[in-house]
N, C-alpha and C positions, 0 to 999 in steps of 0.2 A: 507806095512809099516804103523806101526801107530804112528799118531800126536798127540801131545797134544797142547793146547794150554794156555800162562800164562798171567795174566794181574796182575800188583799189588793192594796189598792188600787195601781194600777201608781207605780212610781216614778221620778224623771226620772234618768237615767245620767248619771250624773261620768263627764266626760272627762280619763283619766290627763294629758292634754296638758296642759289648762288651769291648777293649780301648778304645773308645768314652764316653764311660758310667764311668770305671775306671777314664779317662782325667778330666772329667765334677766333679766326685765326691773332686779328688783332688782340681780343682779351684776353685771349692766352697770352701773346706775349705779356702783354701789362701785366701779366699775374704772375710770370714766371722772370721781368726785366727788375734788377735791382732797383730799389729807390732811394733817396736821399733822408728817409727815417730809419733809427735804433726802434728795434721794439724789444719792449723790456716785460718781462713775466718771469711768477716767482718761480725760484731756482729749489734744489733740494735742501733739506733743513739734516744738516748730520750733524750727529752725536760724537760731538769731540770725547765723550767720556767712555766713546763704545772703541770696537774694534773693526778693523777692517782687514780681511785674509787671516785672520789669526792676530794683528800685531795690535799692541795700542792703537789708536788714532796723534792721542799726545802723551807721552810718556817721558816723566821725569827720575831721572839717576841720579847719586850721589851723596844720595839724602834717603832718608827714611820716608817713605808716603805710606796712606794710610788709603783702605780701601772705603770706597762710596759707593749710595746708592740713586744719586742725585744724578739724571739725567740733563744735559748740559747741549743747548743745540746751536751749531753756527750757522746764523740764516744767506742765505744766498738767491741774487738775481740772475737769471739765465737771459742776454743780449742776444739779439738775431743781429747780424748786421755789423760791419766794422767800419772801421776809419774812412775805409779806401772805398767800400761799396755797402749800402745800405741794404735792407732786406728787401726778398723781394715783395710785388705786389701785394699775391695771395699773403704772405705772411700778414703784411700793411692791416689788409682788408679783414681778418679774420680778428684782429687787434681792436678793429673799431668796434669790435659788439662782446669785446670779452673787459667787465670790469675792472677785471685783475692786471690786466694790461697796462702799457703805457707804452705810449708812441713817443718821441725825439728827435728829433731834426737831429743829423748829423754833427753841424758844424755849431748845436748848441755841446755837444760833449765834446766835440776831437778840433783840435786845428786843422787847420788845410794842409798846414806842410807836416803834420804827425804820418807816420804808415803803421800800420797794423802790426807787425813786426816790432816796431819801435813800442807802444801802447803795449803789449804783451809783455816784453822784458821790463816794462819798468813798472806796468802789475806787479809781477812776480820778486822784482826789486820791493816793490814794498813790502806783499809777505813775509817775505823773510824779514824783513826790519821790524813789523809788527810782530813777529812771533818772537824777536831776543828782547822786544820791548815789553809784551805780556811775559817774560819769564824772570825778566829782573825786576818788575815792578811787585809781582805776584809775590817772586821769594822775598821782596823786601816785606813787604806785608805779614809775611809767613813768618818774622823774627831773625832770617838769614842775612848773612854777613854779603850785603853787597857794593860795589866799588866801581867807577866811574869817574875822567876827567872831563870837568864841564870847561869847554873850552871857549871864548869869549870870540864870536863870529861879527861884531858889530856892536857900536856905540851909540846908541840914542839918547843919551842924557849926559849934557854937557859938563853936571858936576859929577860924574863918573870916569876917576883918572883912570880908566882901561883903555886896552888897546886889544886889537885883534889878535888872536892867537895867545892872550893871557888864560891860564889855566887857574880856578878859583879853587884855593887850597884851606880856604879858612875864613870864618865870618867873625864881625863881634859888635855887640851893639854899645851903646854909652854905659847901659847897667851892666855889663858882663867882666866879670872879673878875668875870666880867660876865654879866649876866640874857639867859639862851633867849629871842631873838623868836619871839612862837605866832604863827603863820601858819593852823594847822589843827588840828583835833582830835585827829589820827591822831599829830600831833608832839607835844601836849599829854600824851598818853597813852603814847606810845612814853617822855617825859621823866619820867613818875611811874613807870614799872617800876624805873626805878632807883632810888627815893627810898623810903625804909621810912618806914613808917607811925610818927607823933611826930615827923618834921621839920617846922619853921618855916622856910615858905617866904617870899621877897620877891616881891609879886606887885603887878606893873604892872599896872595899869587904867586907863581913860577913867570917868568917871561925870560927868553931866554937863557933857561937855565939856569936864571939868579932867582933868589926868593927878596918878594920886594911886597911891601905893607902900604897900599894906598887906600886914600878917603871916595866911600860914595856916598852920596845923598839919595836916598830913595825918592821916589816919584810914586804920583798916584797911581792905583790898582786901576788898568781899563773897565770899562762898562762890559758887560755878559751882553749874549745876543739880546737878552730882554731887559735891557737895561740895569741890572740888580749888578752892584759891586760887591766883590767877596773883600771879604775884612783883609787889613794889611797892606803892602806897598809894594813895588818890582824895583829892581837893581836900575831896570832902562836899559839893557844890553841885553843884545841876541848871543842865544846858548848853543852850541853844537855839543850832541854826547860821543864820546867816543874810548876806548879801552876800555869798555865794559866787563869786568870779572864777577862771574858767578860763581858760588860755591855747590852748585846741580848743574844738572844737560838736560835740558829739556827737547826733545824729539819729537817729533812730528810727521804724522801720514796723511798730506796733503796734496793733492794731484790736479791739475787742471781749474786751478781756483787760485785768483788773485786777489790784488788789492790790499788796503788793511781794514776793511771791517771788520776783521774776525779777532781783532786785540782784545776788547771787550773782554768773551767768554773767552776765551782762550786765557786767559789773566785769572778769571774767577776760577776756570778747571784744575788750572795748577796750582792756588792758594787751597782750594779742596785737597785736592792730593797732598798737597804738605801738611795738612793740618788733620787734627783727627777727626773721625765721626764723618758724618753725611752733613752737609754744610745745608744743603735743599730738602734734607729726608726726601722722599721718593718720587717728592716730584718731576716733572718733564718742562724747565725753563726754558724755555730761547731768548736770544738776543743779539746787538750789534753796535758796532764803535767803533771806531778808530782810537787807539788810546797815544797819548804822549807818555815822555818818559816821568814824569811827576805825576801823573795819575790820570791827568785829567781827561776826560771822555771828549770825543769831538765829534761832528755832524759825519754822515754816510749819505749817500746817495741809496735810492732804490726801497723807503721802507717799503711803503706799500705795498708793494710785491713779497718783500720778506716777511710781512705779517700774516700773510695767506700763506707761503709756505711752511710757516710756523704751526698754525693752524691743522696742516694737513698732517704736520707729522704731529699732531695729539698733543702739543704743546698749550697749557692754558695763562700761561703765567710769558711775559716779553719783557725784555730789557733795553730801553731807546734811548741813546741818545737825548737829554731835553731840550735841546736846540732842534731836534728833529720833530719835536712832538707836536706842532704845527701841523703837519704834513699825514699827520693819521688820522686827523678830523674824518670821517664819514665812509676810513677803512679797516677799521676795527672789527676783527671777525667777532662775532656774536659770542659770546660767554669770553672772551681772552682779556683779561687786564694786561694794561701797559703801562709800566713804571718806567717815571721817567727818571733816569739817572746820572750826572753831573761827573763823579769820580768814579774810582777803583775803588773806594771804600762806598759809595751809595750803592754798587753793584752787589759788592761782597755781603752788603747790612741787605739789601731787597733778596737777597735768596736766603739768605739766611733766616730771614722773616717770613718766606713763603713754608721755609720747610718746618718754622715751627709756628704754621698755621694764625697768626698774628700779623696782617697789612698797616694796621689801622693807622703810624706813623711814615708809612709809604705814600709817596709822591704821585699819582696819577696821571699821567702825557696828558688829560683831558683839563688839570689843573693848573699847569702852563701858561705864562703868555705866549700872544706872537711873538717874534722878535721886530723888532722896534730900529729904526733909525739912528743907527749912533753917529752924534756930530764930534768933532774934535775941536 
């Protein structure tokens, strides 16, 4: 009998290598392909009161300034990632295990039809507008002669005979024997804390080059993000500033940094310089804001991140925004106090209180409410 015998037919070998090699090609791209998150981490902390190449950082002429030893820091977020293309992967991925981080969905910060292009110029529009708003607000603080037509952009209160484009030249209430010249917002404002809401005021204007004396009834003061109303009443019209005259220049070495958080300190540096003595004595503040032209401090994006940069640069004392003070719940670097501050004068009164060693009528971000749901 004969046998044969069969084995099957040989087969070509897989090399374990070779999906490893495919695996590896894939993650790399994913680590090196844009994504559709902002990743935010903290930015440098610079000392608006130092130098940079030799030059001020902020420096004011015109006027007599007085030297300090009060270091003064504007905090900053460094953004991976723009409008048009999010950061990449690896960035993404190294974000998720660093706490100082924050990740962003794109199209919660930028619109879709925004370009990156566009979003830079109108940063940089803002700095500039926050830097002549901390200079006039400062030197008004400072006792300097300052000047401003607040021009009437809109009418929300029906018993306020303005119109658009009215220029408010003069206030006066029922007790006043002669009408407040407005020179500024900040005066304007400081003259309506006194006046309750349902006074008929006499109110001077220019409109078209005539000067004409019409009636407004005040309106009640809106609710604060946590619901607390500040004493006194509003006109009910939207204000545009414009022809702003100072009696200083204040200049600035700013580069590569937008936005306006940096009104804030940038307001308290220059009201130091104006004014005598070291406004902090020696110590190293940081802080951050947006300021209007009445004083008032408003919300920033990105603390958390700028509390750790603060931090790094040896700062123990932070100045927030307190609509912001929500948002540092459980980022508080270790030893740093955070005051929470409302105006240009809480700012100017909280460093001025660190430098002569005395908090104890300081506000704490940790003493804060939420902010609250305002209904109309």
């Amino acid at each position: 009998m004969n046998t044969k015998s069969w084995s099957p037919a040989p087969q070509p070998v897989k090399s374990p290598a070779i999906p490893a090699l495919i695996f590896g090609i894939f993650l790399l791209a994913a680590l090196l392909m844009p994504t559709s998150f902002i990743v935010m981490r903290p930015g440098p902390a610079d000392d608006v009161s130092g130098e940079y190449q030799g030059e001020p950082i902020v420096e004011v002429t015109g006027q007599p300034t007085y030297p300090s030893d009060t270091r003064l820091l504007m905090t900053t977020v460094s953004a991976y990632g723009s409008a048009e293309s999010g950061a990449n992967g690896s960035t993404v991925m190294a974000a998720m295990f660093d706490s100082a981080a924050r990740i962003v969905p794109i199209r919660a910060l930028y619109a879709p039809d925004q370009s990156a292009e566009e979003i830079s110029a109108r940063d940089q529009q803002m700095m500039a507008s926050s830097q002549d708003t901390a200079a006039a607000v400062a030197m008004e603080r400072a006792g300097l002669d300052v000047t401003m037509n607040l021009v009437v952009a809109a009418n929300t209160n029906d018993q306020a005979k303005l119109v658009e484009g009215d220029v408010i030249r003069a206030v006066r209430s029922p007790q006043m024997d002669q009408p407040l010249e407005v020179k500024t917002f900040g005066q304007l404002t400081s003259f309506l804390t006194g006046v309750e809401a349902g006074t008929e005021l006499s109110v001077s204007i220019e409109r078209d080059g005539e000067q004409l004396t019409v009636p407004v009834v005040t309106v009640e003061r809106q609710p604060d993000f946590d619901g607390s109303v500040r004493p006194g009443s509003m006109m009910g019209v939207l204000i545009n500033v414009t022809d702003v005259t100072m009696p200083a220049q204040a200049n600035y070495i700013i580069d590569g940094i937008g936005g306006p958080s940096a009104g804030n300190i940038f307001s308290v540096e220059i009201y130091d310089q104006l004014t005598e003595g070291s406004l902090g004595g020696d110590h190293v503040i940081a802080g951050t804001g947006a300021l209007s032209w009445d004083g008032t401090i408003m919300p920033i994006g990105g603390i958390a991140q700028k509390l750790v940069g603060a931090r790094d640069a040896g700062a123990e004392n932070f100045l927030a925004p307190a609509s912001n003070c929500y948002e540092t719940t459980g980022h508080i670097p270790a030893g740093m106090n955070v005051w929470a501050v409302r105006t240009i004068d809480d700012s100017i009164h909280a460093v001025e209180a660190i430098g002569k060693g005395d908090t104890s009528d300081l506000t704490p971000c940790s003493a804060v409410p939420e902010p609250v749901e305002i209904t109309q």
